[in-house]
C-alpha positions in Angstrom: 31.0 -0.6 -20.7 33.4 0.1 -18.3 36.5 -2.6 -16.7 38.5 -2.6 -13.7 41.7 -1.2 -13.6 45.5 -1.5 -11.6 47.1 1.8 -11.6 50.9 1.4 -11.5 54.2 3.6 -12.1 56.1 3.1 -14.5 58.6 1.1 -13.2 55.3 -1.7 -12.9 55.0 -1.7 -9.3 51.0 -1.8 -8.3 49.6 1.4 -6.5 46.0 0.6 -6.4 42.8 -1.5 -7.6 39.8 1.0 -9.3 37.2 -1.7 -8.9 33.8 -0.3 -9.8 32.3 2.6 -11.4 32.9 5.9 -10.0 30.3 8.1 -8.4 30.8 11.6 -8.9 31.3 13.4 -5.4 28.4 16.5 -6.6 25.7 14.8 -8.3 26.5 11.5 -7.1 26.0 10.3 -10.7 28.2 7.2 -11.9 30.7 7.4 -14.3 33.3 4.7 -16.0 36.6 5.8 -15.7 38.0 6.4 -19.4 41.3 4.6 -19.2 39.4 1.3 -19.5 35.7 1.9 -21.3 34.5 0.9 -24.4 31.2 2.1 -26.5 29.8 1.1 -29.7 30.5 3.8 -33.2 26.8 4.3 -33.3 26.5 5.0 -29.5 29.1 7.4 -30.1 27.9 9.0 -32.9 24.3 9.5 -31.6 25.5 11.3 -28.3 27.8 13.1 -30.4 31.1 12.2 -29.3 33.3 13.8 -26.8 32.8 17.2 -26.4 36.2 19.0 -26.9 35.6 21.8 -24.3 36.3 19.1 -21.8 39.7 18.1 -23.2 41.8 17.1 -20.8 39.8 15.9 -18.1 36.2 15.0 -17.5 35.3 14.2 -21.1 34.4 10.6 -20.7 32.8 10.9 -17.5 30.0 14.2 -19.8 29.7 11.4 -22.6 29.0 8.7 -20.4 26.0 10.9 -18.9 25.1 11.6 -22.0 24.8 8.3 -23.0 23.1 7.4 -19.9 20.6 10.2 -20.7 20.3 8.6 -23.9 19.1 5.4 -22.9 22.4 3.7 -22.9 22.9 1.6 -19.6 26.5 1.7 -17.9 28.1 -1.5 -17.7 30.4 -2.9 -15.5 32.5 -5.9 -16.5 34.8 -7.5 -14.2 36.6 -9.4 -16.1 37.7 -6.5 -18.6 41.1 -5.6 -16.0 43.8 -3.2 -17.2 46.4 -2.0 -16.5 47.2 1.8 -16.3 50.5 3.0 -16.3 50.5 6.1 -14.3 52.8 9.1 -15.8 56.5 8.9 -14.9 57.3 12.7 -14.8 56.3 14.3 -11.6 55.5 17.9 -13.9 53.1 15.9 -15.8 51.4 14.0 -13.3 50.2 17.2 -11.4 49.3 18.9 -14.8 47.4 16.0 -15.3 45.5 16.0 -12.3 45.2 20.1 -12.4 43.6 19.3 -15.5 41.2 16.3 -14.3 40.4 19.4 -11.5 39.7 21.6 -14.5 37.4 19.2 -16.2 35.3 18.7 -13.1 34.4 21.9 -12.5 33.5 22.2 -16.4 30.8 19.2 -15.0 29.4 21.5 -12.2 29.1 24.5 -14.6 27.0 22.3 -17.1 25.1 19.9 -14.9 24.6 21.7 -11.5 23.1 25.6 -10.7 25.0 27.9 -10.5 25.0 28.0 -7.0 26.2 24.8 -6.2 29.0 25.3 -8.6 30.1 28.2 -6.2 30.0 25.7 -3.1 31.6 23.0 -4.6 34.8 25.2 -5.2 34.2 26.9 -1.9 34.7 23.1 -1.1 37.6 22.9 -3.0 39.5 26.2 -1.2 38.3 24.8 2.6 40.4 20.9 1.9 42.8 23.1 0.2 44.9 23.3 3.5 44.2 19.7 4.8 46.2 18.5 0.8 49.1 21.1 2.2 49.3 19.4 5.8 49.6 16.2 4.7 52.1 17.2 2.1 54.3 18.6 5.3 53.6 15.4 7.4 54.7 13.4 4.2 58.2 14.7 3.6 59.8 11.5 4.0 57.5 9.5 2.2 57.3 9.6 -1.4 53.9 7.9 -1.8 52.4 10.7 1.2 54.1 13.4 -0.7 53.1 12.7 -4.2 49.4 11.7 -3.6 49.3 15.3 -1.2 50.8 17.2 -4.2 48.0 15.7 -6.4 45.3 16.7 -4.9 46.6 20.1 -4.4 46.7 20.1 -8.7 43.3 19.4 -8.5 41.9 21.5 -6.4 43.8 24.4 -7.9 42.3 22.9 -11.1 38.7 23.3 -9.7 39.6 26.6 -8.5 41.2 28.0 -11.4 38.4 27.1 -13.5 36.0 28.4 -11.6 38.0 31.7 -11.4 38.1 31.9 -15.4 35.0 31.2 -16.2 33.6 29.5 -18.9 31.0 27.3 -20.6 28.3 25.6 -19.1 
């Protein structure tokens, strides 16, 4: 089961609405985001859990496939709205989002070929310079400059973890 959710900074003002389940921009799978899902102990325990070589990013959205491959439908509940406090250190936030990049590219290695893992980071390197324009054309904004800076974690996350290596 997954809810809606506001993302806001820590000082509670509102940056955005995540109303629906995501679909993931490769397989165009859904997913729950896992700042506001919920599953039953027995669901868990039958798809095995979390699997820790996706810690820090990505986790929720291999056990939710799982589960889907299981037999377990995803459910979206409107009414089950959050909050989610977005992290106040700059540092963190783009490890954060270097690891969600990280995570993700863990997915394509498990549940594309091989070769489209390579294009999707291909993909990654070509928007690569369209994250560091807008971070230039954003120097006075805060907002501009931050969400720029994020995406720039990300990709590097994708890239990175491509460049290592890895499990599948």
């Amino acid at each position: 089961m997954a809810g809606p959710f506001d993302r806001v900074d820590d000082s509670g003002i509102w940056l955005e609405s995540v109303d629906a389940l995501q679909v993931h921009r490769a397989t165009r799978r859904r997913y729950p985001i896992g700042a506001n899902c919920a599953f039953s102990r027995s669901a868990f325990d039958e798809i095995g859990g979390f699997d820790e070589r996706f810690a820090g990013g990505a986790d929720e959205i291999d056990f939710f496939w799982r589960a889907e491959d299981n037999g377990y439908p995803l459910l979206y509940v409107p009414a089950a709205r959050i909050n989610y406090y977005m992290r106040a250190d700059v540092r963190s936030r783009l490890r954060q989002h270097m690891n969600f990049g990280k995570g993700n590219m863990r997915l394509d290695r498990k549940y594309l070929s091989p070769g489209r893992a390579r294009v999707e980071v291909i993909k990654s390197v070509a928007r690569m310079p369209r994250w560091i324009m807008q971070l230039a054309l954003n120097l006075g904004s805060a907002d501009g400059r931050s969400s720029a800076l994020q995406w720039i974690a990300y990709e590097r996350g994708m890239i990175s973890e491509f460049l290592r290596g890895g499990h599948a």
